[in-house]
N, CA, C and O atoms as CSV, one atom per row, in Angstrom:
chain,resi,resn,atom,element,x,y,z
A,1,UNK,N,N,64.557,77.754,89.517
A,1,UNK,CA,C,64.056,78.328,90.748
A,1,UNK,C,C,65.022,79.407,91.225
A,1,UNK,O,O,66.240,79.227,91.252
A,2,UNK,N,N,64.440,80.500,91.589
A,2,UNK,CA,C,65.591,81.590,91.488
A,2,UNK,C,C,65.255,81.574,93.778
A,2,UNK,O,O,64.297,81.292,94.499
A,3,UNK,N,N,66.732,82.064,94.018
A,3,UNK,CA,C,66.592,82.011,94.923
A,3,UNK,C,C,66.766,83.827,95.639
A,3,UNK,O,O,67.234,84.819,95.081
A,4,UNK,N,N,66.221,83.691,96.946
A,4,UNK,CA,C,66.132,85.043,97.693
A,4,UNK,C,C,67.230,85.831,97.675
A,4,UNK,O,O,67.945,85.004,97.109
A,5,UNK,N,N,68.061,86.910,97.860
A,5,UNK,CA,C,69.212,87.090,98.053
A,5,UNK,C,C,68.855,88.271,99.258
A,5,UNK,O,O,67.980,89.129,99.376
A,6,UNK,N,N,69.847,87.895,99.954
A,6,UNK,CA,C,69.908,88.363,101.455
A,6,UNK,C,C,69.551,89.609,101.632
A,6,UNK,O,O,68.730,89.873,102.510
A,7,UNK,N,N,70.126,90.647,100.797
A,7,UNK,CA,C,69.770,92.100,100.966
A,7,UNK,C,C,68.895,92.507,100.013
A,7,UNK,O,O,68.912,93.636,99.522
A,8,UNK,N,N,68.173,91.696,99.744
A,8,UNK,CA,C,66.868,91.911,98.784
A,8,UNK,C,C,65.372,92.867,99.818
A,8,UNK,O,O,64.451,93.568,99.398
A,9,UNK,N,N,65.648,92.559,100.850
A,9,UNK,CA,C,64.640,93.477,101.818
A,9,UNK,C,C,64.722,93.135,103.184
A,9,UNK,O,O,65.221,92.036,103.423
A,10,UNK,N,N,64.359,93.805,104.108
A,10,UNK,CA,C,64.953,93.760,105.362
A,10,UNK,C,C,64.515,92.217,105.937
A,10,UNK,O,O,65.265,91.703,106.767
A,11,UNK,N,N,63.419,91.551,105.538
A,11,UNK,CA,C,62.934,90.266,106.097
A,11,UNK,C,C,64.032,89.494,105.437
A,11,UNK,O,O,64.559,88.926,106.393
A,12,UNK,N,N,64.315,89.341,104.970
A,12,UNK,CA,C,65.162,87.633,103.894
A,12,UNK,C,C,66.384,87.971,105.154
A,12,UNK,O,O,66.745,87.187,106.032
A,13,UNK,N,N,66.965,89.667,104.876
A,13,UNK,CA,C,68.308,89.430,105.360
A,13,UNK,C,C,68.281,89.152,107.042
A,13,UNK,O,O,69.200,88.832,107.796
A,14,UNK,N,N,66.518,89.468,107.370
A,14,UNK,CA,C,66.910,88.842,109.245
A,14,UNK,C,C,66.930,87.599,109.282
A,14,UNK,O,O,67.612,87.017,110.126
A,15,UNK,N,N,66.054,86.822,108.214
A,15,UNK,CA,C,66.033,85.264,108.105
A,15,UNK,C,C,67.137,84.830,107.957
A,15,UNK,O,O,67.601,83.840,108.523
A,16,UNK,N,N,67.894,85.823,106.853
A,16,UNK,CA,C,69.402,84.761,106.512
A,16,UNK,C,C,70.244,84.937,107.923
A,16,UNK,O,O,71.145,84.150,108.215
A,17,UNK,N,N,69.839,86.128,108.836
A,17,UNK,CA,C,71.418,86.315,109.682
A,17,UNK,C,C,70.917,85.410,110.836
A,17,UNK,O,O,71.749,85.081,111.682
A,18,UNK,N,N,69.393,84.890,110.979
A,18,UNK,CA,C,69.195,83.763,111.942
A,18,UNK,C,C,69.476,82.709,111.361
A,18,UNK,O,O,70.216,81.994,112.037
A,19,UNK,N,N,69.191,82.291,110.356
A,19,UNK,CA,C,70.110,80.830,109.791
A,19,UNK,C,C,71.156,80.925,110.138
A,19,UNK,O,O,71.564,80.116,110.972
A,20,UNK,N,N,71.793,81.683,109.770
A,20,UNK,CA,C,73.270,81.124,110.071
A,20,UNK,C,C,73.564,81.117,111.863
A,20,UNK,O,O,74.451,80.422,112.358
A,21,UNK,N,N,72.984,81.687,112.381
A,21,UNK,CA,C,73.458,81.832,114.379
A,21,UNK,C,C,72.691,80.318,114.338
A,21,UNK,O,O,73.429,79.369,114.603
A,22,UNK,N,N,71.412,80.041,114.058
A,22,UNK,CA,C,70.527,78.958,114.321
A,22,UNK,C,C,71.081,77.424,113.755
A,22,UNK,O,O,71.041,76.436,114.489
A,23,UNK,N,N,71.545,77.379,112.506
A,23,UNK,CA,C,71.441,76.169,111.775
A,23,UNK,C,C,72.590,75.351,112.942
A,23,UNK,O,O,73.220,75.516,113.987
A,24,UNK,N,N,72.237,74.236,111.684
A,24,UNK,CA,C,73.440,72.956,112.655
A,24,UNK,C,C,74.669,73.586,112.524
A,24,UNK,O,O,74.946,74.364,111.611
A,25,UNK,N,N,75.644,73.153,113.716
A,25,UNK,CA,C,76.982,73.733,113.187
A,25,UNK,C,C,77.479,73.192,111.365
A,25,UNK,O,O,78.157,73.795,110.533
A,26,UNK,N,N,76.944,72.143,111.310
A,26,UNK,CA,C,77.450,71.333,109.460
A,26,UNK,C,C,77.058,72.445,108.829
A,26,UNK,O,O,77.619,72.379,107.736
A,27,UNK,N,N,76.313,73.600,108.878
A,27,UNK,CA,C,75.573,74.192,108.013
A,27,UNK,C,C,76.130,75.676,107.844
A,27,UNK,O,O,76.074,76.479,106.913
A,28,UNK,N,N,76.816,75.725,109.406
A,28,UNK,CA,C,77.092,77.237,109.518
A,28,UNK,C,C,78.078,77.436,108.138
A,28,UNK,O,O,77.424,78.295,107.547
A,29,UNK,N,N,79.149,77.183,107.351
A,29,UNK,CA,C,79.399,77.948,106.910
A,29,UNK,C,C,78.946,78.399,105.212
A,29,UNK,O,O,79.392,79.300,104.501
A,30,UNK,N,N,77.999,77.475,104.971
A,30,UNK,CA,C,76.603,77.378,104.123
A,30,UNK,C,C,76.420,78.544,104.321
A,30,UNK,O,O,76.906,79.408,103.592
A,31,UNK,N,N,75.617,78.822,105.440
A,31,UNK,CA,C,74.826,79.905,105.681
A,31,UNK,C,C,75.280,81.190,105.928
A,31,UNK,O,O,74.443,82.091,105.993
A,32,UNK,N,N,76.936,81.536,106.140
A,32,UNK,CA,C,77.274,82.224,106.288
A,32,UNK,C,C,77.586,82.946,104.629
A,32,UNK,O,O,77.302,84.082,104.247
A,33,UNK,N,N,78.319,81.732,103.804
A,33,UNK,CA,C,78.311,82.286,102.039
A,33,UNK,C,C,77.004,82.548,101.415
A,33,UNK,O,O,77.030,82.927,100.245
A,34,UNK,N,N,75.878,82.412,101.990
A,34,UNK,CA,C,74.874,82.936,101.608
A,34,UNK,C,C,74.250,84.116,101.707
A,34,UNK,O,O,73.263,84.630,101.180
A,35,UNK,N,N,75.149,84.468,102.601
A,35,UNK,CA,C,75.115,86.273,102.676
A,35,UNK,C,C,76.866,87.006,102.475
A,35,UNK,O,O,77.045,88.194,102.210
A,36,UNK,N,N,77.490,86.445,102.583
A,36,UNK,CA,C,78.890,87.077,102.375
A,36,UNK,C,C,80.186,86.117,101.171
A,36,UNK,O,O,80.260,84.888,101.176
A,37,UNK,N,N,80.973,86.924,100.352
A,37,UNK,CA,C,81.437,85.872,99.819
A,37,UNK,C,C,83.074,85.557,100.391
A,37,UNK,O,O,83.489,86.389,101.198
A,38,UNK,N,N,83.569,84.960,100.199
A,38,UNK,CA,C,85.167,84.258,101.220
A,38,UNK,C,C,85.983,85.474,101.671
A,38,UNK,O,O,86.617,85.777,102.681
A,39,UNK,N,N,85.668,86.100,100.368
A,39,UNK,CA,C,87.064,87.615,100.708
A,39,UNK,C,C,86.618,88.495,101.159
A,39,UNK,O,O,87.361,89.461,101.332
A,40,UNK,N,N,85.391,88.581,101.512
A,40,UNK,CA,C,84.641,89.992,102.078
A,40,UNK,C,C,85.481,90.538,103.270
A,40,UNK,O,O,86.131,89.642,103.808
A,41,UNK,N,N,85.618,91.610,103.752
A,41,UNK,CA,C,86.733,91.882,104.840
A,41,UNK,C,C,85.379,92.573,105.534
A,41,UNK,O,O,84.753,93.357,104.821
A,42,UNK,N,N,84.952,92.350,106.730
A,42,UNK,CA,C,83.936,92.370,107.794
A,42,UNK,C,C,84.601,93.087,108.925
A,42,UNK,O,O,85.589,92.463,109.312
A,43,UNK,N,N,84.424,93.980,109.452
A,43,UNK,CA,C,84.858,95.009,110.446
A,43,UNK,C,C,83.442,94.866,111.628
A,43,UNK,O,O,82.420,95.094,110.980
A,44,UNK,N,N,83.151,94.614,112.882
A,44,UNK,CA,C,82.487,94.772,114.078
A,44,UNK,C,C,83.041,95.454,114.946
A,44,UNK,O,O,84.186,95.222,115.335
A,45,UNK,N,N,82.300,96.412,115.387
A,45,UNK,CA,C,83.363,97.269,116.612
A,45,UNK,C,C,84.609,97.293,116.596
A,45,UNK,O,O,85.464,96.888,117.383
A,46,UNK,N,N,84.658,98.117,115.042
A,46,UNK,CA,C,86.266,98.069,114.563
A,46,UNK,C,C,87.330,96.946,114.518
A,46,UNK,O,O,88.542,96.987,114.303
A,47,UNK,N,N,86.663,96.148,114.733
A,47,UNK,CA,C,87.552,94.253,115.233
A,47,UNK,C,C,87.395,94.360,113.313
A,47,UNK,O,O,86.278,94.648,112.885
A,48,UNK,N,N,88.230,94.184,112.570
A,48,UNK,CA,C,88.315,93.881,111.328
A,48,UNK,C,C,88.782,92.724,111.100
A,48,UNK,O,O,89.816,92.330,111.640
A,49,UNK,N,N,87.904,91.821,110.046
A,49,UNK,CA,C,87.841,90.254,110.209
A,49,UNK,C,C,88.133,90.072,108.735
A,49,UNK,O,O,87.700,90.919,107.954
A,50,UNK,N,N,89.030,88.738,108.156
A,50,UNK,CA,C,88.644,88.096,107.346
A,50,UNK,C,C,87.804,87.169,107.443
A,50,UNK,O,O,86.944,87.212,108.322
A,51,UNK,N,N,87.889,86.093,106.517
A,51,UNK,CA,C,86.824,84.481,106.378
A,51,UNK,C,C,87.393,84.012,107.547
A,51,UNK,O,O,86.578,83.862,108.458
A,52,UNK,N,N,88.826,83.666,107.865
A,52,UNK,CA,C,89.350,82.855,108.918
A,52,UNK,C,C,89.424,83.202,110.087
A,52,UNK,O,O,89.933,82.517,110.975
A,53,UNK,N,N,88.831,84.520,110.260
A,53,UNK,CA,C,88.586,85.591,111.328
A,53,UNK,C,C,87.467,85.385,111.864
A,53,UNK,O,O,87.299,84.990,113.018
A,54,UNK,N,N,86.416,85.701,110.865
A,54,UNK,CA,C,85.132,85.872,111.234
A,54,UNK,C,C,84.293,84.564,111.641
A,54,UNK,O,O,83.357,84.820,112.399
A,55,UNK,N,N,84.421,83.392,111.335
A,55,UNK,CA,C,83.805,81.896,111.269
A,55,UNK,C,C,83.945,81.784,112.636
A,55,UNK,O,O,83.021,81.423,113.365
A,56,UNK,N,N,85.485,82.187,113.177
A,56,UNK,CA,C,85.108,81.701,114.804
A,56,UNK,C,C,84.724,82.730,115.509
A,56,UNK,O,O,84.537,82.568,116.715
A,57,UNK,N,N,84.538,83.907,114.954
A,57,UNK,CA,C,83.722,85.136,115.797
A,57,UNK,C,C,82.224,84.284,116.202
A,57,UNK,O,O,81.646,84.008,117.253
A,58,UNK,N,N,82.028,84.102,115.065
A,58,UNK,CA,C,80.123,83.762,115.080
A,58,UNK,C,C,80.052,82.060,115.583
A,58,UNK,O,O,78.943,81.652,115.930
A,59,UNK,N,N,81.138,81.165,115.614
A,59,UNK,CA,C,81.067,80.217,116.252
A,59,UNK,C,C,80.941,80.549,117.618
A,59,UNK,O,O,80.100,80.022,118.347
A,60,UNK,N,N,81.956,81.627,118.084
A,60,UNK,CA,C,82.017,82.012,119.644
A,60,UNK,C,C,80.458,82.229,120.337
A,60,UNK,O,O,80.080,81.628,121.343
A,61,UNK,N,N,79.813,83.017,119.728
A,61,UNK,CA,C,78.482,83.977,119.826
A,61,UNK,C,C,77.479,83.071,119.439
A,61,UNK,O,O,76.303,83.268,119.745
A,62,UNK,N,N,77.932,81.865,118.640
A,62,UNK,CA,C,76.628,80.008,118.607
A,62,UNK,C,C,76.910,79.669,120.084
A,62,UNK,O,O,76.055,79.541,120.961
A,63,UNK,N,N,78.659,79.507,120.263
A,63,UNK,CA,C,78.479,78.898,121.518
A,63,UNK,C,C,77.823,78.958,122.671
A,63,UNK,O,O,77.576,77.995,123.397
A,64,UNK,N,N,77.402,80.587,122.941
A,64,UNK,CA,C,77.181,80.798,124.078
A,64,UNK,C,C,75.666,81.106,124.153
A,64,UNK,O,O,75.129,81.900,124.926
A,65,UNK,N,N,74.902,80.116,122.945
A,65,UNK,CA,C,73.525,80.839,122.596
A,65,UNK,C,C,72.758,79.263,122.055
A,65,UNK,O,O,73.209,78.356,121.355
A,66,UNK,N,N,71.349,79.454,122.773
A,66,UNK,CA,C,70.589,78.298,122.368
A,66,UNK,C,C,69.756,78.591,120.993
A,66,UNK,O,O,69.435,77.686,120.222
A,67,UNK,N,N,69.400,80.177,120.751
A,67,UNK,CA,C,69.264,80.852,119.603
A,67,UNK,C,C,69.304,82.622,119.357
A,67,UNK,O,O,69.200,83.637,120.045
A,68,UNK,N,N,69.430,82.405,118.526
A,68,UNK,CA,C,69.157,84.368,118.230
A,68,UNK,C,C,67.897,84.699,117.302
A,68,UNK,O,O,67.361,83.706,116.810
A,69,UNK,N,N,67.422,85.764,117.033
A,69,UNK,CA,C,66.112,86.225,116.922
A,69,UNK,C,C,66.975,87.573,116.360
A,69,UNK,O,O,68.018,88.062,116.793
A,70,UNK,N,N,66.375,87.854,115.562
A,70,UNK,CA,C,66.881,89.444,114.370
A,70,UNK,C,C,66.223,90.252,114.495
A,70,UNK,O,O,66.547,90.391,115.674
A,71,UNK,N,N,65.169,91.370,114.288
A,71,UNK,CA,C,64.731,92.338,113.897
A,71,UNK,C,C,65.281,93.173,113.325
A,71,UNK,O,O,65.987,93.978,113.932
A,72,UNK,N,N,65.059,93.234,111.564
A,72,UNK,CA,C,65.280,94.278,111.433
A,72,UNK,C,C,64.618,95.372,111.359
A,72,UNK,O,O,63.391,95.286,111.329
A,73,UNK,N,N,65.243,96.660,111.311
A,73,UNK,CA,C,64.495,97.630,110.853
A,73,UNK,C,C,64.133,98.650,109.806
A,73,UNK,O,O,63.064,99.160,109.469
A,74,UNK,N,N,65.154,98.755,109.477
A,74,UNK,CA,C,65.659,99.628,108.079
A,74,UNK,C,C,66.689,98.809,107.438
A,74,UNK,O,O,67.671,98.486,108.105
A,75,UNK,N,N,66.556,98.373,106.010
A,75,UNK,CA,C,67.263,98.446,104.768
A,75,UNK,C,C,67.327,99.098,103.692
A,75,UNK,O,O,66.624,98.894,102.703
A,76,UNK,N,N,68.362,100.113,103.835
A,76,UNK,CA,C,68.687,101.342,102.540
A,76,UNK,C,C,69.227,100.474,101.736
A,76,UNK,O,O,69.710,99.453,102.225
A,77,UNK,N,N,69.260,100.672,100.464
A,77,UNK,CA,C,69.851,99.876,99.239
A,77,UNK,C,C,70.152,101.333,98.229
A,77,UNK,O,O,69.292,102.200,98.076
A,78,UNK,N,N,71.500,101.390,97.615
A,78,UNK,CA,C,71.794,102.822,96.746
A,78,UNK,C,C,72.738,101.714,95.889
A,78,UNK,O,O,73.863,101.246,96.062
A,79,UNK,N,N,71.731,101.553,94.924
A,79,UNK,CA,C,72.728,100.456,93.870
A,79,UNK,C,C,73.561,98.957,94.870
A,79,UNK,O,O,72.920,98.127,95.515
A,80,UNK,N,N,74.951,98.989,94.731
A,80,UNK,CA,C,75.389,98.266,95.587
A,80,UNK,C,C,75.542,98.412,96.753
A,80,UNK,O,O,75.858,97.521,97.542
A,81,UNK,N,N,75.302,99.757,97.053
A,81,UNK,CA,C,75.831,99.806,98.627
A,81,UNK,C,C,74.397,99.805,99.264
A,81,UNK,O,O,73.346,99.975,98.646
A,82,UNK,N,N,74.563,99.547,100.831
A,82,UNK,CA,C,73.113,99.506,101.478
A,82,UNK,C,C,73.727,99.971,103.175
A,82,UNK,O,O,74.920,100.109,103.444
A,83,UNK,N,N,72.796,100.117,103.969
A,83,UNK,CA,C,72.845,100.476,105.265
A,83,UNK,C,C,71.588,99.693,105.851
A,83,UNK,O,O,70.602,99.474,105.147
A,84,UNK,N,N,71.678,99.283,107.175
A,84,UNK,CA,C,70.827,98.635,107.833
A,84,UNK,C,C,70.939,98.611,109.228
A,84,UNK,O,O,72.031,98.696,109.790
A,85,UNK,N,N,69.589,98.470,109.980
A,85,UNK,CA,C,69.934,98.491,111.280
A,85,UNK,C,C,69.237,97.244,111.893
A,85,UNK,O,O,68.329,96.811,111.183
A,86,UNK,N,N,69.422,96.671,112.876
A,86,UNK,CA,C,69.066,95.674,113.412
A,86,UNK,C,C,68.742,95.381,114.907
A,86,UNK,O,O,69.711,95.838,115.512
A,87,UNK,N,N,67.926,94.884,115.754
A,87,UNK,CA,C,68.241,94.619,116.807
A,87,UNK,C,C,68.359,92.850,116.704
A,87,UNK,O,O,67.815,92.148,115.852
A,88,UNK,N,N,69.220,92.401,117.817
A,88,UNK,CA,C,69.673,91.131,118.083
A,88,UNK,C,C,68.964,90.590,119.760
A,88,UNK,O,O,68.981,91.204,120.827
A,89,UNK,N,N,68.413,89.291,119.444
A,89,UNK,CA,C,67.802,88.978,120.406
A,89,UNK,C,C,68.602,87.162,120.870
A,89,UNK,O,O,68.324,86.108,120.297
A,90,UNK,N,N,69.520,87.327,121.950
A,90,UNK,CA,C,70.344,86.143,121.668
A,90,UNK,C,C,69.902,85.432,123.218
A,90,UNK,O,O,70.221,85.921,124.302
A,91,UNK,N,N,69.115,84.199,123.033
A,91,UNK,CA,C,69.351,83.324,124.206
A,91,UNK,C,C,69.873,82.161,124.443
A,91,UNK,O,O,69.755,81.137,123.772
A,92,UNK,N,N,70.783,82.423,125.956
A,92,UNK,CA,C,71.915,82.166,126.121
A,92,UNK,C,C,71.763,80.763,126.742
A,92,UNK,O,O,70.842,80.456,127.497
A,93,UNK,N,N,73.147,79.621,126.196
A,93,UNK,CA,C,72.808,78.482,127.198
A,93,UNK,C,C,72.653,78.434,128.957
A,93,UNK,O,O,72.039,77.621,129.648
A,94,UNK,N,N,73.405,79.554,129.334
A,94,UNK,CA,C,73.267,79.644,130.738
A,94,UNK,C,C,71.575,80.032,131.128
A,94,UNK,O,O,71.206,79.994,132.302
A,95,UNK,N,N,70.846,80.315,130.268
A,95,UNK,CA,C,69.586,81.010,130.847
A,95,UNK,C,C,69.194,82.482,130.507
A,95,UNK,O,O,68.039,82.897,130.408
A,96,UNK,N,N,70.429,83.262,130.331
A,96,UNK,CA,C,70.177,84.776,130.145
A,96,UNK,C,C,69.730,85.177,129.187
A,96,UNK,O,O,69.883,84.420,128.228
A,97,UNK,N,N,69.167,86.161,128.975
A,97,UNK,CA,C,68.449,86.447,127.643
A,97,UNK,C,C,69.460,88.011,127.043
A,97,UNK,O,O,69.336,88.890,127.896
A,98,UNK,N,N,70.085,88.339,126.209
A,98,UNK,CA,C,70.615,89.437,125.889
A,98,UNK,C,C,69.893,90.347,125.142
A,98,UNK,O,O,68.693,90.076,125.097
A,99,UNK,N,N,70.241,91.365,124.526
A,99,UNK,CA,C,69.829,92.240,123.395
A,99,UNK,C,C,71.222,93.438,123.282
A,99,UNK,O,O,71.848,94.084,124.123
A,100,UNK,N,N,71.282,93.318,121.865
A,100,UNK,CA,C,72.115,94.094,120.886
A,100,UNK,C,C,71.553,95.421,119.931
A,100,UNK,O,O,70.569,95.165,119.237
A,101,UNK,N,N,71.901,96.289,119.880
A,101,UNK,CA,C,71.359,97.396,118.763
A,101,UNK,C,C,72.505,97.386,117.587
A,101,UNK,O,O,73.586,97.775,118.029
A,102,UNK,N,N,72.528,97.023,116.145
A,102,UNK,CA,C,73.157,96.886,115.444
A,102,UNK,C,C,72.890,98.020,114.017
A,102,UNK,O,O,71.815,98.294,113.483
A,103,UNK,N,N,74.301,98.532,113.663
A,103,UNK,CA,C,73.648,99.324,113.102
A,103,UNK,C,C,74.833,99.026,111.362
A,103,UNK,O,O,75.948,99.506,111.565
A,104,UNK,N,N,74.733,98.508,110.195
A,104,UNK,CA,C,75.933,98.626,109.605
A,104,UNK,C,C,75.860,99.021,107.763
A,104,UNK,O,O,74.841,99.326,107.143
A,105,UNK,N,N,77.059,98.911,107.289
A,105,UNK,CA,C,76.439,99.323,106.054
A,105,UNK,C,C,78.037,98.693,105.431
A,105,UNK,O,O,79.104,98.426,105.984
A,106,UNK,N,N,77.468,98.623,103.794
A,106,UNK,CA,C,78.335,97.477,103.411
A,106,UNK,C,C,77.914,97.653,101.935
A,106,UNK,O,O,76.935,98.307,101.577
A,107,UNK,N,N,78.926,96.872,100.967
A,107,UNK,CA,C,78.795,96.347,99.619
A,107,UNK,C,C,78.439,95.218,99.065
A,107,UNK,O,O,79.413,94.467,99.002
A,108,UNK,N,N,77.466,94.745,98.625
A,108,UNK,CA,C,77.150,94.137,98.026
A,108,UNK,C,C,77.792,93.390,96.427
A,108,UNK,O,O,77.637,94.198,95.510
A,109,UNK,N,N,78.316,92.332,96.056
A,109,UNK,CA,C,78.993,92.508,94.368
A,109,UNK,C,C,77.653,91.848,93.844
A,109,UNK,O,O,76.630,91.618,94.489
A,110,UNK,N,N,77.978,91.548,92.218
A,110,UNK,CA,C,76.738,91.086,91.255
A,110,UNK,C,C,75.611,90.589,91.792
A,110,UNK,O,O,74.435,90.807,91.504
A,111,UNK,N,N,76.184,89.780,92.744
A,111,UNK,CA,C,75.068,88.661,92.898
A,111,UNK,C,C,74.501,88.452,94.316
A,111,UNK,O,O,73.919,87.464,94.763
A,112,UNK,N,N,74.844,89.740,94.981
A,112,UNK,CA,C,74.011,90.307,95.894
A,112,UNK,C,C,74.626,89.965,97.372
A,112,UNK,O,O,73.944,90.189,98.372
A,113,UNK,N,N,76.206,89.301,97.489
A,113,UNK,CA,C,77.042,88.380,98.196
A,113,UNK,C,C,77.304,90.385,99.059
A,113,UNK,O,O,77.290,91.479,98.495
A,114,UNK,N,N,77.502,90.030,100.509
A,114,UNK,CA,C,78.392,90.943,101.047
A,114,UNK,C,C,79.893,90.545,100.407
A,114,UNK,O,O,80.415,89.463,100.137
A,115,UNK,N,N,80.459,92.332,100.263
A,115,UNK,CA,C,82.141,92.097,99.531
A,115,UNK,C,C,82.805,92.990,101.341
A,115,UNK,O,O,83.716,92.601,102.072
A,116,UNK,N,N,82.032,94.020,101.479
A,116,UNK,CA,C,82.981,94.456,102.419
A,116,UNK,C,C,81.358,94.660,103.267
A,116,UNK,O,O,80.229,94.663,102.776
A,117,UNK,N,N,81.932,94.863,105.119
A,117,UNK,CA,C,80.748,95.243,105.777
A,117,UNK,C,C,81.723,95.870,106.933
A,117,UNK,O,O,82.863,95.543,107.261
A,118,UNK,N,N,80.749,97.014,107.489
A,118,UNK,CA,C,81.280,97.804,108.770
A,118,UNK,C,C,80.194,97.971,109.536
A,118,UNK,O,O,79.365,98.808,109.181
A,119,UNK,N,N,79.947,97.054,110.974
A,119,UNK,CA,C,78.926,97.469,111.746
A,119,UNK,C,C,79.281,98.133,113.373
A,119,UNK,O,O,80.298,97.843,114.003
A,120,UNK,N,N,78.683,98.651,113.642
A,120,UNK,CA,C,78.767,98.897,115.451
A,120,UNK,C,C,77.562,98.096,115.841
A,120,UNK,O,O,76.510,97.970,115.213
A,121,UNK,N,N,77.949,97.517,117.128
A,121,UNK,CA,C,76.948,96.582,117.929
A,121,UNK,C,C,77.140,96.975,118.916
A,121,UNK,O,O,78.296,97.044,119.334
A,122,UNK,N,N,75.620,97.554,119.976
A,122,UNK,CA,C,76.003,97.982,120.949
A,122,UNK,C,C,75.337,96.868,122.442
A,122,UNK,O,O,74.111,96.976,122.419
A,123,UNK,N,N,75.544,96.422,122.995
A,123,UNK,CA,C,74.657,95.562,123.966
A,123,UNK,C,C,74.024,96.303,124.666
A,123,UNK,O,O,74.458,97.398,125.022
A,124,UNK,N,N,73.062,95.913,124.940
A,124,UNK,CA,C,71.964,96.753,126.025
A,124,UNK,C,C,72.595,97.123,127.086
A,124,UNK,O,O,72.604,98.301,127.443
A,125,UNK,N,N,73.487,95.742,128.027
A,125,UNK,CA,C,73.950,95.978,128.652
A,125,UNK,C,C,75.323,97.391,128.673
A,125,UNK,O,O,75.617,98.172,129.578
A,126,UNK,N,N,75.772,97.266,127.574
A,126,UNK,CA,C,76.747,97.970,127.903
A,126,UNK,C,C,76.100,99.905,127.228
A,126,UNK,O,O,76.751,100.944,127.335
A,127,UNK,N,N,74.715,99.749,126.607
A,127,UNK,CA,C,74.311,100.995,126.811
A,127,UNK,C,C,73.617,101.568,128.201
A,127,UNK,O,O,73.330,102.725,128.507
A,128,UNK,N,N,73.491,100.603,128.767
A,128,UNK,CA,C,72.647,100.755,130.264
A,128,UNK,C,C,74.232,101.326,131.193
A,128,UNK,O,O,74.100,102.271,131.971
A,129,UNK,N,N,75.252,100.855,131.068
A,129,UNK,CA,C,76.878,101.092,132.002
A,129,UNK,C,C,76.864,102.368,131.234
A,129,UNK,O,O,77.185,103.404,131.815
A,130,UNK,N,N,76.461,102.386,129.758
A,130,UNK,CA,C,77.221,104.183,129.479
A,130,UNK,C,C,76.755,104.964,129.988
A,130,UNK,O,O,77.400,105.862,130.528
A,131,UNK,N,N,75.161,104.880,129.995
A,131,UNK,CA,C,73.880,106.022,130.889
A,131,UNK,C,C,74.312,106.477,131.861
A,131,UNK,O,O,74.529,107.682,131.995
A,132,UNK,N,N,74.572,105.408,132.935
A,132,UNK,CA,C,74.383,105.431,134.277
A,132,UNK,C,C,75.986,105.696,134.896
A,132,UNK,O,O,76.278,105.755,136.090
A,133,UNK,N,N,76.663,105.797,134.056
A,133,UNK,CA,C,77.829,106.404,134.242
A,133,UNK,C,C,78.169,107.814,133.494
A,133,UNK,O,O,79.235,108.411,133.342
A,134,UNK,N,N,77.031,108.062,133.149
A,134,UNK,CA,C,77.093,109.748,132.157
A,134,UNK,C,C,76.716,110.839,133.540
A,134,UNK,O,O,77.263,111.912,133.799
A,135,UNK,N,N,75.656,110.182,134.251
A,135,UNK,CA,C,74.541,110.993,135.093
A,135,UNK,C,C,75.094,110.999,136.459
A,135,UNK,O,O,74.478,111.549,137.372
């Protein structure tokens, strides 16, 4: 049984990046090697992460969330490398509902594992403070 691999088209990889925000915590880091492999070096708003870096980034961002919701929109694929954009739909245990515009691009090795990734994430909120402080 051959299985999906994450950057195989823009649906698998929104499914895989809600598994991993969604699953049980036992599962998160399952779900996280299912799209990235241990040594991948992961950069977010220039915050550059290893494995021991990044696990409690996305634990932080479970904590404060009853679930998240993906959309993607575009997945470029050029051999190994790919680009993608995303929006993030995260609701929060307090009640609040957020949204993110994500935009990143990254390497892929053989077997379709992220090796390196660089994204910008922008929050709604904090594109709504840039506007309204431009004008």
């Amino acid at each position: 049984m051959s299985t999906v691999r994450p950057l195989s088209s823009k649906e698998s990889f929104s499914a895989a990046l809600e598994a991993a925000f969604n699953s049980p915590d036992t599962s998160l880091e399952e779900m996280i090697l299912n799209i990235y492999v241990k040594e991948a070096i992961i950069t977010v708003n220039m915050n550059r992460m290893t494995w021991d870096e990044f696990i409690p980034y996305i634990k932080a961002i479970r904590a404060r969330t009853t679930s998240v919701d993906i959309k993607s929109h575009y997945l470029l694929r050029d051999g190994n490398l790919f680009s993608e954009r995303h929006s993030a739909y995260g609701h929060g245990k307090d009640g609040t509902e957020t949204n993110a515009e994500a935009m990143l691009m990254g390497e892929v090795n053989g077997d379709g594992k992220v090796i390196w990734l660089e994204e910008i994430a922008i929050l709604n909120s904090d594109a709504s403070s840039a506007a309204s402080n431009s004008t």
